[in-house]
N, C-alpha and C positions, 0 to 999 in steps of 0.2 A: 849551646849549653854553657853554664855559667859557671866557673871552676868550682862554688860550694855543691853543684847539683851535678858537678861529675864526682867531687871527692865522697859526697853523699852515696850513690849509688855504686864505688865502689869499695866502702867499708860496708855495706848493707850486703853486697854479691860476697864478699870477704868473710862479712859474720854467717850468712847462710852455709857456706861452703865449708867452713869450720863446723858449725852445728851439725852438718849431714855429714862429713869425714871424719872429724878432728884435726884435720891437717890445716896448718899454714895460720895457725894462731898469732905467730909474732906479725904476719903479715896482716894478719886484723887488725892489731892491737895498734900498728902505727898508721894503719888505712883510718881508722877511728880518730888517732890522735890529729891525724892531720887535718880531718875533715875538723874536728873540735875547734883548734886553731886557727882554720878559713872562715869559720861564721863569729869568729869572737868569741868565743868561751872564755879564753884564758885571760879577757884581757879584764880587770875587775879591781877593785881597791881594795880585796882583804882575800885572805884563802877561802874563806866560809862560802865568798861571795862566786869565787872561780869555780867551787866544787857543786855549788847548787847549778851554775850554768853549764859545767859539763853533764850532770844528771839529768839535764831538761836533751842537751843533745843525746846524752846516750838511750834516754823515753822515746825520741823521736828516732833515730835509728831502729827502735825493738819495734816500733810499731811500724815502719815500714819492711820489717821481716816479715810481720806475721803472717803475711799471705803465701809465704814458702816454706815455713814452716810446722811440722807437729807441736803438740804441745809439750811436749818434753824436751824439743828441742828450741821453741821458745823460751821456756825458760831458762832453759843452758844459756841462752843468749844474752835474755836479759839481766842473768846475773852475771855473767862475764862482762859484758858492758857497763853496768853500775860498777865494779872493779874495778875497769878502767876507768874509770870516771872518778871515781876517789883514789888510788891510788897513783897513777900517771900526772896528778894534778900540780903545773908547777908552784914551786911557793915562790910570794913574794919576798923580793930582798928588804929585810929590817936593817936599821942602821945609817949612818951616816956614810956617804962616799969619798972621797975624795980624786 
């Protein structure tokens, strides 16, 4: 298995298991981030452009929940996901370096 198709299914076991308990959210939220990070999300030339590609990841994460979960607790999902996906989004650095 290929490390994005193990970090995949275990932010997906991560967001179901939060949706069904509530417990171990922070451990979602960096299972997610990291899976984000393995397929290139972050990697982009403007913030606009890193926050649309974590929303395409965080879409495909929700839909490979839906077969585990209710719909209430789909949607807890996929709106907790779209959160991180805009919020957790690193920004680019402006500016001159030296």
């Amino acid at each position: 298995m290929a490390e994005y198709e193990y970090k995949q299914e275990l932010a997906v076991e991560l967001a179901v298991h939060w949706a069904k308990t509530g417990l171990r959210q922070f451990s979602m939220r960096d299972a997610v981030n990291d899976y984000m990070e393995e397929v290139g999300a972050n990697q982009a030339m403007t913030d606009e452009s890193i926050i649309d590609r974590r929303r395409i990841c965080a879409q495909q994460l929700t839909i490979k929940s839906i077969a585990f979960l209710s719909k209430d607790e789909l949607h807890k999902v996929e709106q907790e996901l779209k959160r991180i996906a805009e919020d957790d989004a690193p920004k680019q650095q402006l500016g001159m370096r030296r």
